[in-house]
C-alpha positions as CSV (number, residue, x, y, z in Angstrom):
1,X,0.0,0.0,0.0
2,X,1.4,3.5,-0.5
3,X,0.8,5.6,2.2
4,X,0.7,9.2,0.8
5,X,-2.6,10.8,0.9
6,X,-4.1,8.0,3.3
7,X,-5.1,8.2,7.0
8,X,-3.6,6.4,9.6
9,X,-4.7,5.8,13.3
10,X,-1.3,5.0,15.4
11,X,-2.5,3.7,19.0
12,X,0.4,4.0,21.9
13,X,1.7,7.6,19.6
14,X,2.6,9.4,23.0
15,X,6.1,8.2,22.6
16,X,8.9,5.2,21.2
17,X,7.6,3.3,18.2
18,X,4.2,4.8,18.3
19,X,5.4,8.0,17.7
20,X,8.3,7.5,15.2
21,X,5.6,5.9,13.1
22,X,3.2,9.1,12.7
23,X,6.4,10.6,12.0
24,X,7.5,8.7,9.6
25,X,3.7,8.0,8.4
26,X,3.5,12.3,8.2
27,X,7.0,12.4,6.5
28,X,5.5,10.2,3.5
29,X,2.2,12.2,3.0
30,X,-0.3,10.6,5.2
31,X,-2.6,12.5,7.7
32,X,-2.4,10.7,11.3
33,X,-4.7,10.3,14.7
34,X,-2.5,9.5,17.6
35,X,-3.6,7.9,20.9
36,X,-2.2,7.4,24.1
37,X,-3.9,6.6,27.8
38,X,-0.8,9.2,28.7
39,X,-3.5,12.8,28.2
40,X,-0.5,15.2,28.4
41,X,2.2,13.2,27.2
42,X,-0.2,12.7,23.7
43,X,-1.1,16.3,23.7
44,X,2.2,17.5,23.7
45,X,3.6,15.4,20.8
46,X,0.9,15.7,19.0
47,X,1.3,19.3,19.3
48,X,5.0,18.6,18.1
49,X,4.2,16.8,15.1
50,X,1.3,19.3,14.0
51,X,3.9,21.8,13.9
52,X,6.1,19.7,11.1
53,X,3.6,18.5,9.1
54,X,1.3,21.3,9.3
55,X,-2.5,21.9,10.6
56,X,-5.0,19.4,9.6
57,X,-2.7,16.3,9.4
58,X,-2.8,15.7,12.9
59,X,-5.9,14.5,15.5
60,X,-5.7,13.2,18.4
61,X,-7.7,11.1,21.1
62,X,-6.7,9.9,24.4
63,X,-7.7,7.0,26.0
64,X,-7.3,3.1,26.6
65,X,-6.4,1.5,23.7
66,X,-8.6,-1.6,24.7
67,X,-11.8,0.1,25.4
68,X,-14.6,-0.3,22.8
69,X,-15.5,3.3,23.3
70,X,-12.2,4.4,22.8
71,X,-11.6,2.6,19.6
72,X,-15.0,4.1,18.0
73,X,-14.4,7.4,19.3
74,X,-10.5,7.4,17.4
75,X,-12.3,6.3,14.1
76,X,-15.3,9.2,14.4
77,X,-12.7,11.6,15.1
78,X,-10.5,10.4,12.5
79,X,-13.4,10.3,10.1
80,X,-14.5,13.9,10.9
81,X,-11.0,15.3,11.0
82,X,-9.0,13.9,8.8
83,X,-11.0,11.4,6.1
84,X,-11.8,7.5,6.0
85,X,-9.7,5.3,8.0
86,X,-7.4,3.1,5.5
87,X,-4.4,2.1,7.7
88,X,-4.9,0.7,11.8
89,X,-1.4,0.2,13.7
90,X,-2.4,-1.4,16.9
91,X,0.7,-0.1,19.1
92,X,-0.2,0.0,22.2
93,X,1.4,-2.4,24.5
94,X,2.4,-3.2,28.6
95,X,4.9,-5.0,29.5
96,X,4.4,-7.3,32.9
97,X,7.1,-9.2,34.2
98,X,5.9,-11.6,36.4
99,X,6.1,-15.4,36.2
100,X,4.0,-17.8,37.7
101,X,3.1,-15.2,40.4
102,X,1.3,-12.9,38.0
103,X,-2.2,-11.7,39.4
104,X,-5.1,-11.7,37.3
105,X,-5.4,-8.0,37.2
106,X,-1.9,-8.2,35.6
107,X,-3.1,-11.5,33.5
108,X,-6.0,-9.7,32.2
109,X,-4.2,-6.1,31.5
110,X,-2.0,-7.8,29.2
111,X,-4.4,-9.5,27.7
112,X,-6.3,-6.3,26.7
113,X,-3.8,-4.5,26.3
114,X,-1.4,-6.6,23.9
115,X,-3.8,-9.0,22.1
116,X,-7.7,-8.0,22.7
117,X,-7.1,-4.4,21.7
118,X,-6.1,-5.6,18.5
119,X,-9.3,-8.0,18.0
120,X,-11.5,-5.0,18.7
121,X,-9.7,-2.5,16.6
122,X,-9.9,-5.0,13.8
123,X,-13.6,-6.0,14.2
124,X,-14.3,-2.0,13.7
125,X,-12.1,-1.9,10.9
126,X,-12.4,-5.2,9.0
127,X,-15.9,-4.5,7.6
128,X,-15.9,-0.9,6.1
129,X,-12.4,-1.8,4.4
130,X,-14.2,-4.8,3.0
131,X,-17.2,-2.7,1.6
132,X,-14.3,0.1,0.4
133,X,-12.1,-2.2,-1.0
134,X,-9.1,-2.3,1.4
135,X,-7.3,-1.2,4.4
136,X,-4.2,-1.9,6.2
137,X,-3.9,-3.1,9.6
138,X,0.1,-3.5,11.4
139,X,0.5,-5.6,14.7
140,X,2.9,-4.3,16.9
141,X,3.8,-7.8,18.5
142,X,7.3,-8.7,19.4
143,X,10.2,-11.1,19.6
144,X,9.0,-12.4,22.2
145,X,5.6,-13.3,20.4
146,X,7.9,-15.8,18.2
147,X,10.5,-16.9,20.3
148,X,9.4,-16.6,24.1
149,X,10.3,-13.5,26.8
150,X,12.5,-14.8,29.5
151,X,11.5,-13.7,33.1
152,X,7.8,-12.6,31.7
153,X,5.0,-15.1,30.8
154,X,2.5,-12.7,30.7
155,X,4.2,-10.6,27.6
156,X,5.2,-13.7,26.0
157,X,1.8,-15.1,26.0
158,X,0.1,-12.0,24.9
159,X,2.4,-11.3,22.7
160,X,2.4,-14.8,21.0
161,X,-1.7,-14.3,20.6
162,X,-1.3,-10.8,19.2
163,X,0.9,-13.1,16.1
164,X,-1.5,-15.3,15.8
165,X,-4.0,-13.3,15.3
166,X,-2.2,-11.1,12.6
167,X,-1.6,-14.2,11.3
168,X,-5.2,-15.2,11.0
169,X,-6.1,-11.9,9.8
170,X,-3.7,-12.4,7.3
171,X,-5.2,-15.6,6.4
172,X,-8.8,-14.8,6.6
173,X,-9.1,-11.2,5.1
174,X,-5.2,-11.0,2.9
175,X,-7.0,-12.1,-0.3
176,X,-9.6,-9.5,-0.3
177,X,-8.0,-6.4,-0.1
178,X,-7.1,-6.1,3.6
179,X,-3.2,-5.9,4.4
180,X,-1.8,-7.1,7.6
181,X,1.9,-6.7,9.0
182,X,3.0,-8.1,12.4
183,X,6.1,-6.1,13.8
184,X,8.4,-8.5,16.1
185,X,11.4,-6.5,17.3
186,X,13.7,-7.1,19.9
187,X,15.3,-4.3,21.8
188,X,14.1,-0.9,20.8
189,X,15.0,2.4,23.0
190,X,11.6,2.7,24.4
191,X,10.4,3.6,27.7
192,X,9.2,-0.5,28.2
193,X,13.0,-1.4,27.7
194,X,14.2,1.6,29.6
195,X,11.7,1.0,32.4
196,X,13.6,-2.5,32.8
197,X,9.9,-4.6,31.9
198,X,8.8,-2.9,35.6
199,X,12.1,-3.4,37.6
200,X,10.1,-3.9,40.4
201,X,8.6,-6.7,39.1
202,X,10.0,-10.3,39.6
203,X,11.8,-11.1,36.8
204,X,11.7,-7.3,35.4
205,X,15.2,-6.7,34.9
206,X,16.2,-9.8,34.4
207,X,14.0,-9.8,31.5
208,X,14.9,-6.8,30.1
209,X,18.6,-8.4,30.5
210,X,17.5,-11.2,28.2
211,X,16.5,-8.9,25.0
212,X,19.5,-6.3,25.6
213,X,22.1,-9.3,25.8
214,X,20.5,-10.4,22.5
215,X,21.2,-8.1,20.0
216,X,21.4,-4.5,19.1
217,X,18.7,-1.8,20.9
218,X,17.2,-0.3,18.0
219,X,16.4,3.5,17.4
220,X,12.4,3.7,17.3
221,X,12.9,5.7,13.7
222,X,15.1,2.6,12.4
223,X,12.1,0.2,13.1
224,X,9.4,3.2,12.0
225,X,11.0,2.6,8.5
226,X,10.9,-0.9,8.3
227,X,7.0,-1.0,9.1
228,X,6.8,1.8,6.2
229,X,8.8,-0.5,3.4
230,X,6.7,-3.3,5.3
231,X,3.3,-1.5,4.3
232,X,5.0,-0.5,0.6
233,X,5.8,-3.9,0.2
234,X,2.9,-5.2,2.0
235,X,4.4,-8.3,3.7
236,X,3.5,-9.8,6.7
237,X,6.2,-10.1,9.3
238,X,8.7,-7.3,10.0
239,X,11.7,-8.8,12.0
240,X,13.6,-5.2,12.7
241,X,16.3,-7.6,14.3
242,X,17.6,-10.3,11.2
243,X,18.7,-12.5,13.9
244,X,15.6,-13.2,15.0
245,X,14.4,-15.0,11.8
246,X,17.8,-17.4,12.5
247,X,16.5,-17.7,16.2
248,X,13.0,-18.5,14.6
249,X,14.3,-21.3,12.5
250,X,16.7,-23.1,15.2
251,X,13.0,-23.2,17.3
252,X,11.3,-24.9,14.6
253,X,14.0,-27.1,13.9
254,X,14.7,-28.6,17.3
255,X,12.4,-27.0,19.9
256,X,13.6,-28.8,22.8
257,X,17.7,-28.1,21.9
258,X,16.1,-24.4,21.6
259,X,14.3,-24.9,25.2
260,X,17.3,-26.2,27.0
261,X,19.0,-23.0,25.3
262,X,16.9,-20.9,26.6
263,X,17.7,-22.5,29.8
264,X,21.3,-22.0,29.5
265,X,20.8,-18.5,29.2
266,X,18.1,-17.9,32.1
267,X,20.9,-19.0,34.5
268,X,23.5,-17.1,33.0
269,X,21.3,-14.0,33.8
270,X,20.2,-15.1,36.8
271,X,24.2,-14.9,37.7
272,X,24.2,-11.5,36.8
């Protein structure tokens, strides 16, 4: 899809990937409404980005990414302000850090956050870009959604549904119009990474240990881009990180050498 002259709804755009990608979406010619739960923190850079792109490019509607009302209220503003909705990145995410000792308030933020947002965003979405012709929608999953997040089950679960339901978008809706891309990074310089995955939490640092001994920490614009040539190229998984589509293929091959692995390298930061 080219993006020029279309409108975009970025979810989690106060800041890190969300907000590279209106950027970077604004930089190629498309009009953007950006949401965050974070009032000021939105306000303020959507102010910011108004101010490069110029008025009437920019909207902006704050609120939980999750909540039905918030999700129809982004696409009625978008509509009114800006035009017809053709491109949805569900961004938003939380990272929880616990293992086994996870409440279910934390269980059940995670999953509304990181995978149930994204159903209800897409069941919006899905049918008006069926009646128009197309749309776009871009998963903002992770790594960790395809290779498992050490020290976090709750972000590796939720993060593994939020690919397989790009996936089945893909599967259901690809041949009729409807693009779908599923970001899986590793490290990016984000406040989640910076935050240490809630330090506080058990297992927080170490698993923000386990992505940063991984591989590089990305710049938020570097991964912004990829998502664009993603969207230009309109293919499905956008691995910002090459090493994790070598890490992939190992876990296919021999799942349990990959497990014991991953083992290995538990107690090596559990040392540290």
């Amino acid at each position: 899809m080219e993006v020029r002259d279309k409108v975009a709804i970025v979810t989690g755009a106060a800041g890190g990937i969300g907000e590279a990608l209106t950027h970077r979406f604004l930089e190629a010619g498309a009009r953007v409404l950006v949401s965050d739960i974070d009032v000021d923190k939105l306000h303020a850079t959507a102010g910011r980005l108004e101010q490069v792109a110029g008025a009437g490019t920019v909207a902006a509607v704050a609120g939980d990414a999750a909540d039905p009302g918030t999700i129809a209220e982004m696409v009625a503003v978008a509509e009114r302000e800006l035009g017809p909705v053709d491109i949805f990145v569900a961004n938003a995410g939380v990272g929880e850090a616990a293992g086994l000792a996870a409440d279910e308030d934390q269980w059940r933020l995670g999953l509304e956050v990181n995978l149930l947002a994204h159903v209800r965003a897409a069941r919006v979405m899905v049918p008006g870009w069926l009646e128009r012709g197309g749309g776009y929608f871009v998963s903002t999953a992770s790594a960790a959604g395809l290779l498992t997040q050490i020290g976090s089950a709750v972000y590796s679960v939720t993060k593994h549904g939020a690919v397989g339901f790009a996936e089945w978008l893909a599967v259901t809706y690809g041949d009729k119009g409807i693009g779908v891309s599923c970001l899986c990074p590793m490290g990016v310089d984000t406040d989640l990474l910076n935050g240490g995955l809630q330090e506080d939490a058990p297992g927080g640092g170490r698993a923000a240990r386990a992505v940063t001994g991984a591989g590089a920490v990305l710049d938020p614009r570097t991964v912004a881009e990829d998502v664009l040539v993603a969207i230009s190229e309109e293919r499905f998984l956008i691995l910002p990180h090459p090493e994790v589509r070598e890490f992939a293929r190992r876990k296919s091959e021999d799942p349990d050498r990959w497990i014991r692995g991953m083992q290995r390298y538990a107690r090596t930061l559990a040392e540290h």
